[in-house]
N, CA, C and O atoms as a GROMACS GRO file, in nm:
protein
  596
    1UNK      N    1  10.157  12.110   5.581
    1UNK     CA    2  10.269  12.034   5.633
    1UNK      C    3  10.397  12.117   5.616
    1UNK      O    4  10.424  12.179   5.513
    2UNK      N    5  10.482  12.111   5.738
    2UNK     CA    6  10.608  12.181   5.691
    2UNK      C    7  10.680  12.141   5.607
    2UNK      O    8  10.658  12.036   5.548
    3UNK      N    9  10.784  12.216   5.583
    3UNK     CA   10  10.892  12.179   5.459
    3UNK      C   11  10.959  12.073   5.538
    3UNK      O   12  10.977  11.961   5.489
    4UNK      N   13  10.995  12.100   5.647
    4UNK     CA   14  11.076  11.972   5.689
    4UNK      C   15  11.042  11.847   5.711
    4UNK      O   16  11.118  11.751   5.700
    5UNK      N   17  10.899  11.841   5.752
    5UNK     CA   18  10.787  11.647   5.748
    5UNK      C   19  10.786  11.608   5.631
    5UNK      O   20  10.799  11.488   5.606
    6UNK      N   21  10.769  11.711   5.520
    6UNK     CA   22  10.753  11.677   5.402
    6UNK      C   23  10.895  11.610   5.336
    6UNK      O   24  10.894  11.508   5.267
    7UNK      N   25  11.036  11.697   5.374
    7UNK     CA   26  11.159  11.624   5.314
    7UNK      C   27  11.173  11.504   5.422
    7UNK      O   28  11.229  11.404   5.377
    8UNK      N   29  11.132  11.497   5.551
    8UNK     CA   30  11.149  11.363   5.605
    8UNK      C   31  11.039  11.244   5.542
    8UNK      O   32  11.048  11.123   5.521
    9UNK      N   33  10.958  11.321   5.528
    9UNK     CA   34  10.814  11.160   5.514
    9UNK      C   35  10.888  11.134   5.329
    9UNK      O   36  10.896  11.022   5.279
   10UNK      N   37  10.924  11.240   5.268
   10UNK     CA   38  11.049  11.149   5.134
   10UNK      C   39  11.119  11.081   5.152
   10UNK      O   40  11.125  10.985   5.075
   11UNK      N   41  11.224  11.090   5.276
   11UNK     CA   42  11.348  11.046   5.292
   11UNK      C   43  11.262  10.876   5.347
   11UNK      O   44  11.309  10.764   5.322
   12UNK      N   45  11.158  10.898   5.409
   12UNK     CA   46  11.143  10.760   5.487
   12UNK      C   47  11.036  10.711   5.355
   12UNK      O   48  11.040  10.589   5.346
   13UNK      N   49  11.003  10.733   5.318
   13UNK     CA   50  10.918  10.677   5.163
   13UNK      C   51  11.017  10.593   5.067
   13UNK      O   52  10.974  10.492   5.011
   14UNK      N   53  11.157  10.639   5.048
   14UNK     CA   54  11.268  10.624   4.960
   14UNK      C   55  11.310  10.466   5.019
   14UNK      O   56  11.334  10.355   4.970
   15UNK      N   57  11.302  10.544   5.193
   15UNK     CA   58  11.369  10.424   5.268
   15UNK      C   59  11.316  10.280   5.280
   15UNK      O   60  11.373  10.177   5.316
   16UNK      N   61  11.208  10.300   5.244
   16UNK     CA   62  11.112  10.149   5.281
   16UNK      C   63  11.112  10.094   5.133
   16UNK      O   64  11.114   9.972   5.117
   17UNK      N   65  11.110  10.182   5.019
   17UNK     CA   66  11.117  10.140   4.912
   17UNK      C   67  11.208  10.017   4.921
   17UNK      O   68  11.182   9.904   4.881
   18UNK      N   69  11.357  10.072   5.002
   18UNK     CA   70  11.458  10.025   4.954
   18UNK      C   71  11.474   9.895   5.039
   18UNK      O   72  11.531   9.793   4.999
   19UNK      N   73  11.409   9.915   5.177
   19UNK     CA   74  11.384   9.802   5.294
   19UNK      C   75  11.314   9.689   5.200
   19UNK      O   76  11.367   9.578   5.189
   20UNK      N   77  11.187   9.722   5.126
   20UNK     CA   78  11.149   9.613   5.092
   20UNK      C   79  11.202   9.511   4.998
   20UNK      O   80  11.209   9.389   5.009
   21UNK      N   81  11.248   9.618   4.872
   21UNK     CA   82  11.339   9.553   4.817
   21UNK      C   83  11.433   9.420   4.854
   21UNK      O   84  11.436   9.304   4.812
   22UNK      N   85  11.495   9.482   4.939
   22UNK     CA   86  11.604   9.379   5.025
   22UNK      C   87  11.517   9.275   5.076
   22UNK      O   88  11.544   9.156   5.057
   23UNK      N   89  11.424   9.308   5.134
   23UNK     CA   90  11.328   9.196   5.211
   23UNK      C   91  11.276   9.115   5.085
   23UNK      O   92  11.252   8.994   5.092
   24UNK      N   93  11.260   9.185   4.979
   24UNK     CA   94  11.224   9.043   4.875
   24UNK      C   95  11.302   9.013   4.817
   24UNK      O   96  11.258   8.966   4.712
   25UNK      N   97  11.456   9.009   4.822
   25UNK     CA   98  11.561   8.926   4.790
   25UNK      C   99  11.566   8.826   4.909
   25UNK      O  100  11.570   8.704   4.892
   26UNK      N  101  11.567   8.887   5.036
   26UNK     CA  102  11.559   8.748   5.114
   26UNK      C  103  11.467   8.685   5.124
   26UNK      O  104  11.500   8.574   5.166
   27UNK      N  105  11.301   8.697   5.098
   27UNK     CA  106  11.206   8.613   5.065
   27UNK      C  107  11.274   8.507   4.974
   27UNK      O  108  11.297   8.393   5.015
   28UNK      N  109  11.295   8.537   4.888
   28UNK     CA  110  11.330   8.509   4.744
   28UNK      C  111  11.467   8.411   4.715
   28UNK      O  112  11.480   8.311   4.645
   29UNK      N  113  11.557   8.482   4.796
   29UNK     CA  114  11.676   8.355   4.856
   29UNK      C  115  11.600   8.248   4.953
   29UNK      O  116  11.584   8.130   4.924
   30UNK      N  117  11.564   8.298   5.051
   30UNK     CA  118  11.476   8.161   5.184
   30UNK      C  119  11.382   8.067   5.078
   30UNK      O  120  11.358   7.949   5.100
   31UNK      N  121  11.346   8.124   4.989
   31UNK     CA  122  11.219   8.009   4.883
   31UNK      C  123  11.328   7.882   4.854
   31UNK      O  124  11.320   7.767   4.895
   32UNK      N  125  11.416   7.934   4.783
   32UNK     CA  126  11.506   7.815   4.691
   32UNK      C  127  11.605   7.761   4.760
   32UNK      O  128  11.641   7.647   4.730
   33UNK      N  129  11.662   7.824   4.857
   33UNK     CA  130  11.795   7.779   4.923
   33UNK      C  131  11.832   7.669   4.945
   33UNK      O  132  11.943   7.616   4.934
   34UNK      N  133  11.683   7.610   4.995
   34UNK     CA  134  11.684   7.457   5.067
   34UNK      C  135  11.689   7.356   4.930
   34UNK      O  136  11.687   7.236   4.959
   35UNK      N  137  11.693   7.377   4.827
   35UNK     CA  138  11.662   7.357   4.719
   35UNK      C  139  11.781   7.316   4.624
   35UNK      O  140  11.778   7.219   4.548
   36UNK      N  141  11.901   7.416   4.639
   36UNK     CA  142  11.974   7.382   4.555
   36UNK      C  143  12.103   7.236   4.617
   36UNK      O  144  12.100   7.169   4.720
   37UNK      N  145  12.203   7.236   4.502
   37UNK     CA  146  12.225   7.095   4.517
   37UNK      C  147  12.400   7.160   4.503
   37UNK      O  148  12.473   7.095   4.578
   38UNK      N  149  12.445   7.223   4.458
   38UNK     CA  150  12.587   7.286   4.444
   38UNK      C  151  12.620   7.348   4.592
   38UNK      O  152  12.535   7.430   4.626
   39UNK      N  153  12.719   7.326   4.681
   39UNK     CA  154  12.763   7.379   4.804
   39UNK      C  155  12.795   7.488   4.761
   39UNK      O  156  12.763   7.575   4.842
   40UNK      N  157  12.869   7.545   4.628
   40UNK     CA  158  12.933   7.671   4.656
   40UNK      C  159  12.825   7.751   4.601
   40UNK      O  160  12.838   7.871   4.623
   41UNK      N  161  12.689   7.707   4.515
   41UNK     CA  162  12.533   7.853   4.505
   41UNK      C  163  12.477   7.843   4.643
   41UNK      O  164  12.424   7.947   4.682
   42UNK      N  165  12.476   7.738   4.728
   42UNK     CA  166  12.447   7.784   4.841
   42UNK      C  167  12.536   7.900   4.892
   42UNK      O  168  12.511   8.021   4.893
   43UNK      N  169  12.618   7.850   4.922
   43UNK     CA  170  12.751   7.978   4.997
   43UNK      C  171  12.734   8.111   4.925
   43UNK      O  172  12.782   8.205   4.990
   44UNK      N  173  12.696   8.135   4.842
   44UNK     CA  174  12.681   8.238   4.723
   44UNK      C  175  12.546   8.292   4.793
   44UNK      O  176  12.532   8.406   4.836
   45UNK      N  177  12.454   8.195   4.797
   45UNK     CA  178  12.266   8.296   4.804
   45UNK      C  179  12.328   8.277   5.020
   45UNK      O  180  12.295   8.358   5.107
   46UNK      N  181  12.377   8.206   5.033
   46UNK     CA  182  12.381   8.266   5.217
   46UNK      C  183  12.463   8.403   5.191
   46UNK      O  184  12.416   8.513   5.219
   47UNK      N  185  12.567   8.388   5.144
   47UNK     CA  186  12.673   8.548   5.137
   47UNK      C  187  12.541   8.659   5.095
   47UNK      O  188  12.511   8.754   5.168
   48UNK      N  189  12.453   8.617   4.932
   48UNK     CA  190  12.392   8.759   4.939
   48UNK      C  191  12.248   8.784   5.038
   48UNK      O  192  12.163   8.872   5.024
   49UNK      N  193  12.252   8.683   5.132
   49UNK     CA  194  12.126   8.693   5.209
   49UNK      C  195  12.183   8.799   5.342
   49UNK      O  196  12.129   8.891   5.403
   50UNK      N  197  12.309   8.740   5.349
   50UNK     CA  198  12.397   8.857   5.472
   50UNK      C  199  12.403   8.991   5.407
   50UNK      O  200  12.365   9.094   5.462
   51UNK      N  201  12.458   8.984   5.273
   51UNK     CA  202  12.431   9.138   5.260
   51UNK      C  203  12.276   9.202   5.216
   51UNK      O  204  12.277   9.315   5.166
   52UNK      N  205  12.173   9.150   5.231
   52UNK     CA  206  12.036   9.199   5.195
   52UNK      C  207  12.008   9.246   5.343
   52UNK      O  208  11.971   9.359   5.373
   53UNK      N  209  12.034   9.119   5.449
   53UNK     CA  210  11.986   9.231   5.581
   53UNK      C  211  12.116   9.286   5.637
   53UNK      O  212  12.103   9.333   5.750
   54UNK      N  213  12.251   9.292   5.581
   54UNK     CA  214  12.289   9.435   5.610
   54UNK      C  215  12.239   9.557   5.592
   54UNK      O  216  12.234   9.647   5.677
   55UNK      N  217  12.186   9.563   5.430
   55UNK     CA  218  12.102   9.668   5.398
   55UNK      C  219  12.016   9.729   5.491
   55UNK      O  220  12.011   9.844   5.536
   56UNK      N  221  11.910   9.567   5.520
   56UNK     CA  222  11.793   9.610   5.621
   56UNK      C  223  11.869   9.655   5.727
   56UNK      O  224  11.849   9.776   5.729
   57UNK      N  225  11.952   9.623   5.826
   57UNK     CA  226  11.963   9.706   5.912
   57UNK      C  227  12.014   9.880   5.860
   57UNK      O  228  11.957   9.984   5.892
   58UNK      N  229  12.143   9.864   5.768
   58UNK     CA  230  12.148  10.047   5.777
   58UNK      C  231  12.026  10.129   5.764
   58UNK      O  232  12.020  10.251   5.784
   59UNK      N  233  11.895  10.024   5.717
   59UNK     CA  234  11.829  10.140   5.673
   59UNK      C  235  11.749  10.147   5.796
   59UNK      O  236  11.694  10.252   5.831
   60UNK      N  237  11.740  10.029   5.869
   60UNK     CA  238  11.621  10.056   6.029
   60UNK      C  239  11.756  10.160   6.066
   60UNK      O  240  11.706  10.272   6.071
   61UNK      N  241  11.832  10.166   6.080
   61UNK     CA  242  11.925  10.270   6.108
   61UNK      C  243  11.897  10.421   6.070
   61UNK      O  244  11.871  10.514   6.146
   62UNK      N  245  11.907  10.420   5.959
   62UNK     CA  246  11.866  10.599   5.901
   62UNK      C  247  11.708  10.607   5.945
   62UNK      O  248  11.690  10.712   6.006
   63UNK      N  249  11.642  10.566   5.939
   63UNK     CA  250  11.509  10.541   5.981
   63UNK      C  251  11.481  10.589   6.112
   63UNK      O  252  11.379  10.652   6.141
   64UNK      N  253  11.583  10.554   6.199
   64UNK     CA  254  11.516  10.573   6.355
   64UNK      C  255  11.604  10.715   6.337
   64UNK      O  256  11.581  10.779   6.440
   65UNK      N  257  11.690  10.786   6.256
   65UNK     CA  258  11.694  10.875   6.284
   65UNK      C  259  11.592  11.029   6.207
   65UNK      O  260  11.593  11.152   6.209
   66UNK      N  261  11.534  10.941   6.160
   66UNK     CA  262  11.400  11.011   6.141
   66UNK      C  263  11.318  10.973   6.211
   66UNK      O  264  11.211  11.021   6.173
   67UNK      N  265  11.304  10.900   6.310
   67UNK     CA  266  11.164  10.907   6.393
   67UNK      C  267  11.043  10.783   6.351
   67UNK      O  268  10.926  10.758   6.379
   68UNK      N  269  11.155  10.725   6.266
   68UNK     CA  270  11.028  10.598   6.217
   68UNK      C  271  11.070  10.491   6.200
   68UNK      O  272  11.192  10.479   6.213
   69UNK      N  273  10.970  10.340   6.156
   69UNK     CA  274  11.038  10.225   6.156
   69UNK      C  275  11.043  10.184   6.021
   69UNK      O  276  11.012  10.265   5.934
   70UNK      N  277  11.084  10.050   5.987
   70UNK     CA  278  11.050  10.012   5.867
   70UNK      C  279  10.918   9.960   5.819
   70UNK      O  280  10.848   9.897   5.899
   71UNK      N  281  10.887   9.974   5.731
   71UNK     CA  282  10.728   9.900   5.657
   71UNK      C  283  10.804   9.793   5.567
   71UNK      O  284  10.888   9.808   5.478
   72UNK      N  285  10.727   9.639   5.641
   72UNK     CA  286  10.791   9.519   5.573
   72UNK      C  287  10.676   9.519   5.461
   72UNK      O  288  10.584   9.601   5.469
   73UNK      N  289  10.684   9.427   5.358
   73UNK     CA  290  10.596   9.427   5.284
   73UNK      C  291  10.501   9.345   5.308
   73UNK      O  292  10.524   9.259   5.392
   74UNK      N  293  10.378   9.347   5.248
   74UNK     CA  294  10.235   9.347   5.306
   74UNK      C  295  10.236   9.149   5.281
   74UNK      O  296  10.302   9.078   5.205
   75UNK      N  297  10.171   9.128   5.345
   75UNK     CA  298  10.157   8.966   5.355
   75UNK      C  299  10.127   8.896   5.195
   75UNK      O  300  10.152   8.781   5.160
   76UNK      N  301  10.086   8.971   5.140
   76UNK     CA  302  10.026   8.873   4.970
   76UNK      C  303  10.164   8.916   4.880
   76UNK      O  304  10.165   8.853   4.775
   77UNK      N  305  10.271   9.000   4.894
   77UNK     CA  306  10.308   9.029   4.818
   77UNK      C  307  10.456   8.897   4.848
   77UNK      O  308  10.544   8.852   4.776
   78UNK      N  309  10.417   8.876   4.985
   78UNK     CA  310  10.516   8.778   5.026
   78UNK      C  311  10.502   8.684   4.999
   78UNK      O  312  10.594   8.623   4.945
   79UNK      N  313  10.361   8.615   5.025
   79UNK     CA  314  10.322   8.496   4.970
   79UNK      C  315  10.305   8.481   4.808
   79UNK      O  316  10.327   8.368   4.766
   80UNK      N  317  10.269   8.578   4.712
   80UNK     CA  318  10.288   8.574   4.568
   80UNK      C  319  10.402   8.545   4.600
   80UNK      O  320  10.411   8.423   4.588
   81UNK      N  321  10.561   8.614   4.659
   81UNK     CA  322  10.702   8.559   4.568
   81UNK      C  323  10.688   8.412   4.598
   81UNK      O  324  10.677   8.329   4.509
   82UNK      N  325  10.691   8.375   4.766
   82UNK     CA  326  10.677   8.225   4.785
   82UNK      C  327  10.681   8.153   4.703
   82UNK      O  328  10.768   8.091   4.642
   83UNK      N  329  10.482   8.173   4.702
   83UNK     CA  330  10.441   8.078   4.554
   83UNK      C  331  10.500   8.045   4.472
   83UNK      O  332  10.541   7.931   4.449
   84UNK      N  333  10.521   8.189   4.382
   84UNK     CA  334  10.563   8.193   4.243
   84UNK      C  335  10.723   8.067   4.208
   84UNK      O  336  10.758   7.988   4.121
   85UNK      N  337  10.781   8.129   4.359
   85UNK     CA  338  10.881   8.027   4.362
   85UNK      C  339  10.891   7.866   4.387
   85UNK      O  340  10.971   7.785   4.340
   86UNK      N  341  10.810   7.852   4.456
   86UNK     CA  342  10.805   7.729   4.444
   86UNK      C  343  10.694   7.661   4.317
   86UNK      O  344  10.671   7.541   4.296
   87UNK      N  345  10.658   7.736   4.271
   87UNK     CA  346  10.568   7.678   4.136
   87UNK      C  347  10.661   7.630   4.029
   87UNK      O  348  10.660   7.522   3.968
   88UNK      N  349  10.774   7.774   4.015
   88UNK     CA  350  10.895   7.761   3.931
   88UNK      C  351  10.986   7.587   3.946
   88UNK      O  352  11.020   7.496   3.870
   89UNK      N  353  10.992   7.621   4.097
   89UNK     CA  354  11.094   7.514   4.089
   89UNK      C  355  11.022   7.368   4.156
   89UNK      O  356  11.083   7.292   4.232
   90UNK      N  357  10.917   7.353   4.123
   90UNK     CA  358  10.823   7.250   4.094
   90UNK      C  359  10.836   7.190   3.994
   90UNK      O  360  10.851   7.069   4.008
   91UNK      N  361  10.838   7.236   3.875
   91UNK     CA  362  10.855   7.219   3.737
   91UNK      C  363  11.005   7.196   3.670
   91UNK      O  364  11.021   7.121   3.574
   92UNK      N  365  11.132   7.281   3.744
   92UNK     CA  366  11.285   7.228   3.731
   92UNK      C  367  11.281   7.324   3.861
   92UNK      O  368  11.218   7.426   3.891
   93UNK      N  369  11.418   7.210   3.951
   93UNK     CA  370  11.435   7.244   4.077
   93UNK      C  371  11.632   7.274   4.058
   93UNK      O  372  11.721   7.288   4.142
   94UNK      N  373  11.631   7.273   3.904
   94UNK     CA  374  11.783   7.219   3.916
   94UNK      C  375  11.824   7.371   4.010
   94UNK      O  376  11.751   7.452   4.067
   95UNK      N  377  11.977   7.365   3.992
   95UNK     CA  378  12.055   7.486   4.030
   95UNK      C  379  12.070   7.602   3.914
   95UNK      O  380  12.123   7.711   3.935
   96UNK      N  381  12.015   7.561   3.793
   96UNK     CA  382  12.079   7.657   3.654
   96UNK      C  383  11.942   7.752   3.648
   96UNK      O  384  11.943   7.868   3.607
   97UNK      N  385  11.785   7.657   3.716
   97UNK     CA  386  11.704   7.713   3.722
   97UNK      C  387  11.669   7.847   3.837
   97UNK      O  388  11.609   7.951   3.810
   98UNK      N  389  11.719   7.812   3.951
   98UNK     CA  390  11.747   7.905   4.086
   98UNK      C  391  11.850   8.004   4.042
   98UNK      O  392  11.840   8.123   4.072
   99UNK      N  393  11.925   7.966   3.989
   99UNK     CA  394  12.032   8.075   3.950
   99UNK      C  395  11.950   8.156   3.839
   99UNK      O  396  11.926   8.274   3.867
  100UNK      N  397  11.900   8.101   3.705
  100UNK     CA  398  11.775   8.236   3.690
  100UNK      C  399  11.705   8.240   3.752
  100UNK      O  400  11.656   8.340   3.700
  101UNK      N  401  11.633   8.219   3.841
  101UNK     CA  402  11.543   8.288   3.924
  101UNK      C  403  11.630   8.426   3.972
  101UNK      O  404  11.615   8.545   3.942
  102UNK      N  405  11.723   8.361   4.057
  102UNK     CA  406  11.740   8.468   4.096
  102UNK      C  407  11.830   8.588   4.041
  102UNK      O  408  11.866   8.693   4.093
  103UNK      N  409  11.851   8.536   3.929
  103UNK     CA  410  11.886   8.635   3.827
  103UNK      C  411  11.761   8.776   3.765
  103UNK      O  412  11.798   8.886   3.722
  104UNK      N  413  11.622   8.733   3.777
  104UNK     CA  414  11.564   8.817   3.726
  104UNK      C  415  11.484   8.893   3.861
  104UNK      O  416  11.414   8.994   3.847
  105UNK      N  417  11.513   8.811   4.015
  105UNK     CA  418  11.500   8.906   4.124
  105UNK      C  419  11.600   9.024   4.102
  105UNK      O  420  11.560   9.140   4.091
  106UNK      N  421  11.741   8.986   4.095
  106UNK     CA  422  11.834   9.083   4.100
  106UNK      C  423  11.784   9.212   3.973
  106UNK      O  424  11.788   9.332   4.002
  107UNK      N  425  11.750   9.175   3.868
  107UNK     CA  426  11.725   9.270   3.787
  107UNK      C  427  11.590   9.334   3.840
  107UNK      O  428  11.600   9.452   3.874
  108UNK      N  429  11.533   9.307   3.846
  108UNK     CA  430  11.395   9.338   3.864
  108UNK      C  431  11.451   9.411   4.013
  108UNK      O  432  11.361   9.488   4.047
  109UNK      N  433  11.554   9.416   4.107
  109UNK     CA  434  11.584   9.473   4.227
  109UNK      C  435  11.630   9.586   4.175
  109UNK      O  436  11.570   9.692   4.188
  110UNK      N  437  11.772   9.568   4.093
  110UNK     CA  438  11.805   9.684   3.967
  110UNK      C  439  11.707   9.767   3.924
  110UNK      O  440  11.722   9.874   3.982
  111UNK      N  441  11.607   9.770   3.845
  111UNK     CA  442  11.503   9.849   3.817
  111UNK      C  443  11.434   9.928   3.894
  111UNK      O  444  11.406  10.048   3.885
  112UNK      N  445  11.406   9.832   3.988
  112UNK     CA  446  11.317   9.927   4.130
  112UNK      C  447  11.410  10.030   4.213
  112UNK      O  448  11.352  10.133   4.248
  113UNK      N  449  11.562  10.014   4.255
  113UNK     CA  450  11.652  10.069   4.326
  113UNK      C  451  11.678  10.174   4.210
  113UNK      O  452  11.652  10.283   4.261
  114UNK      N  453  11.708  10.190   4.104
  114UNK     CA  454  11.729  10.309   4.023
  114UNK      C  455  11.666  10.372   3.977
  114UNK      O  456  11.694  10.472   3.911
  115UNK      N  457  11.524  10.310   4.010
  115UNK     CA  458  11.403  10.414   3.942
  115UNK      C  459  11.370  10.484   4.047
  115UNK      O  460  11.302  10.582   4.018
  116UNK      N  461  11.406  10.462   4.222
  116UNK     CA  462  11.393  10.519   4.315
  116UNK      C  463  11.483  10.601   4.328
  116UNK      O  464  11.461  10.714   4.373
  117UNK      N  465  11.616  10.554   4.287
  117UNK     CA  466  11.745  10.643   4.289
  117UNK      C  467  11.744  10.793   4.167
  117UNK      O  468  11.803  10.897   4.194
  118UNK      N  469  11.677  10.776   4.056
  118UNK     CA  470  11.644  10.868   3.963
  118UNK      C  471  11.487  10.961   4.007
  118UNK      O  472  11.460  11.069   3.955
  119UNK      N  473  11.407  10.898   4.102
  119UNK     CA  474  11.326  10.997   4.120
  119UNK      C  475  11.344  11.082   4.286
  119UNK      O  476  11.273  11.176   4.322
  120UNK      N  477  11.461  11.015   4.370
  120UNK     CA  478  11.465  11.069   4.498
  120UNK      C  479  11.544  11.197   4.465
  120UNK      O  480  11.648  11.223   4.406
  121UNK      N  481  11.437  11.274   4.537
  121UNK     CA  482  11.481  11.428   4.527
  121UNK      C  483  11.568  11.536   4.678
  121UNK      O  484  11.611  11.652   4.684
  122UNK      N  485  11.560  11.434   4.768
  122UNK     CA  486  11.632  11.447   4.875
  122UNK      C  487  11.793  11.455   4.904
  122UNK      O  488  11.882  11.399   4.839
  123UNK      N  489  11.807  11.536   5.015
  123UNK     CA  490  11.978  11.577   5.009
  123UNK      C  491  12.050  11.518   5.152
  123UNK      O  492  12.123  11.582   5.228
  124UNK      N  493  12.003  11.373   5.166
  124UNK     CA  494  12.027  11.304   5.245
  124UNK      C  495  12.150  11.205   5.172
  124UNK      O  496  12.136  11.100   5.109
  125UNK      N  497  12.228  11.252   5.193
  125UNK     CA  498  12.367  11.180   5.084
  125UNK      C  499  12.398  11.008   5.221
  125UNK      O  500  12.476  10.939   5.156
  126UNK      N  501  12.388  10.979   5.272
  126UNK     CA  502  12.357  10.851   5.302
  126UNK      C  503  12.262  10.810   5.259
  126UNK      O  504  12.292  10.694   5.228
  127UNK      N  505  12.136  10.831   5.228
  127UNK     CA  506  12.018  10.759   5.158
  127UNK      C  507  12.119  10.747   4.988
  127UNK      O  508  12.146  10.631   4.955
  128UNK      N  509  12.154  10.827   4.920
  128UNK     CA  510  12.214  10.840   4.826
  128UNK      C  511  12.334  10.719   4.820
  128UNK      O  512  12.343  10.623   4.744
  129UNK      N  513  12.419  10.761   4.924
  129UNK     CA  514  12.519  10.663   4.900
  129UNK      C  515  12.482  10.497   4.944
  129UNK      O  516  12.550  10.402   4.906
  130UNK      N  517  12.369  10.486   5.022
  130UNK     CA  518  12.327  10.346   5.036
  130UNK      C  519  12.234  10.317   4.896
  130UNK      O  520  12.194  10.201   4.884
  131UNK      N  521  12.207  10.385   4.819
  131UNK     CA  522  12.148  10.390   4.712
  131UNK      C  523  12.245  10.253   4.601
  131UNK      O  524  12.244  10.133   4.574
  132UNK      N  525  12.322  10.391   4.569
  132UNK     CA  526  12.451  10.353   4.529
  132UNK      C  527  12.519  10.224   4.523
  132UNK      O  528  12.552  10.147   4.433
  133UNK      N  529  12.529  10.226   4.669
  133UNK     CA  530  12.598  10.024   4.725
  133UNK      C  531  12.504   9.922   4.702
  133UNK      O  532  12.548   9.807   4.704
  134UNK      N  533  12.330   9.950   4.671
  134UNK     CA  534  12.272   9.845   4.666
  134UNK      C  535  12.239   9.840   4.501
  134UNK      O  536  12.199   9.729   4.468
  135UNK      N  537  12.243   9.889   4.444
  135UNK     CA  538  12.270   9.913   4.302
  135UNK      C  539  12.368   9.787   4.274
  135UNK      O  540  12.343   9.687   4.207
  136UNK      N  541  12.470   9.814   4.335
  136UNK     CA  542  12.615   9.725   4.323
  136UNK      C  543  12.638   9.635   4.364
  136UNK      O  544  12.731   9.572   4.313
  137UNK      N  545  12.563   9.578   4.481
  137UNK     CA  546  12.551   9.457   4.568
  137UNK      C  547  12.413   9.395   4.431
  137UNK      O  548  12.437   9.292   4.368
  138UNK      N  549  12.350   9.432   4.419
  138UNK     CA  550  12.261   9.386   4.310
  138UNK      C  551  12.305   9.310   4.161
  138UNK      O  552  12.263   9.207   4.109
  139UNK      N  553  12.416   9.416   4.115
  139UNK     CA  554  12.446   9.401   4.007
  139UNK      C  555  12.592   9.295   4.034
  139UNK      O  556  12.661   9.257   3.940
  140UNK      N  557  12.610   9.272   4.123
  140UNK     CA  558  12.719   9.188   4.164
  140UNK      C  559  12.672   9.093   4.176
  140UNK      O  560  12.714   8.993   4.118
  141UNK      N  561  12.534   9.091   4.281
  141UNK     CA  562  12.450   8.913   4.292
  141UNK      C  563  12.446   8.874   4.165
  141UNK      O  564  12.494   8.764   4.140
  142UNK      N  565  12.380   8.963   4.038
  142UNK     CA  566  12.330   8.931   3.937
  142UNK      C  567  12.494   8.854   3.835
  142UNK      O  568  12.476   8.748   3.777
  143UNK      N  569  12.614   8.911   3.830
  143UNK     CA  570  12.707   8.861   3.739
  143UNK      C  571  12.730   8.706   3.828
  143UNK      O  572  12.762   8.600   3.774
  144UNK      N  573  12.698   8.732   4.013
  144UNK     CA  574  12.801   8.575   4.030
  144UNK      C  575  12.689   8.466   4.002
  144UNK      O  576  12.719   8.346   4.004
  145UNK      N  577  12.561   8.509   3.974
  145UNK     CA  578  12.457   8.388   3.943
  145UNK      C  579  12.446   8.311   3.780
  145UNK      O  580  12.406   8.210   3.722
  146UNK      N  581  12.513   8.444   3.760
  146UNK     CA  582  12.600   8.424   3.541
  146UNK      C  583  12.643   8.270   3.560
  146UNK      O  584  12.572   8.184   3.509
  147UNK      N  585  12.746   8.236   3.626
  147UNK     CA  586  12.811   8.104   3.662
  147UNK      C  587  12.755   7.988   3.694
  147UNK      O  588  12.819   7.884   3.710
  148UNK      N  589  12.628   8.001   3.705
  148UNK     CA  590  12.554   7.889   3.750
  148UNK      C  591  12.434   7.837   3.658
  148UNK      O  592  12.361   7.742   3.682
  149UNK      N  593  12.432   7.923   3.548
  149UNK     CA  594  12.362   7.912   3.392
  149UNK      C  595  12.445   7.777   3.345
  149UNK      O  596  12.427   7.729   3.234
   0.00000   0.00000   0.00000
């Protein structure tokens, strides 16, 4: 394989990482939404559902300029969050409970986005700097859901 399929099939490996990610914050917001009972954690999980498929689009964006699409995640991994979520809030449906929930998506998004961001070895400084912003859009969902503990 050339050097150059090889730094693209990284750059688009990095990218889906990061597609899915986002796609299981909005799984993950769509589970509970209908759910909560406070107007302004709604307005809060709609605001970070707009910025999760902003994400998704920049990245079908860098994507088609490599020549490829996105890989959504595989059907069981969607239906495990589902589940899991509605099992959770089967048991307490309040708002203090959705707000951790989605407090330990956001971390658990944190973990996966910087462990991708610490092993991407590519010199695609938009993959980098969208890196970066979802790091921060993450760690931002995660402090405004603090408020709802």
């Amino acid at each position: 394989m050339k050097e150059k399929e090889m730094r693209e099939n990284e750059e688009t490996k990095y990218l889906n990482k990061l597609y899915q990610c986002a796609e299981m914050g909005t799984i993950g917001i769509d589970a509970v939404i209908e759910k909560v009972k406070q107007q302004s954690l709604q307005e809060v999980l709609e605001s970070q559902r707009k910025e999760y498929d902003n994400i998704c689009e920049e990245i079908v964006s860098i994507l088609k300029k490599y020549g490829c699409e996105e890989e959504h995640l595989g059907k069981m991994a969607k239906k495990s969050s589902e589940m899991m979520c509605e099992v959770k809030t089967k048991i307490d449906d309040s708002d203090n409970q959705i707000a951790k929930m989605m407090m330990e998506g956001n971390n658990k998004g944190i973990i996966e986005v910087t462990k991708a961001k610490n092993e991407y070895e590519g010199e695609d400084s938009e993959i980098k700097n969208l890196m970066d912003h979802f790091i921060k859009v993450l760690e931002d969902n995660l402090a405004e859901m603090k408020k709802y503990l």
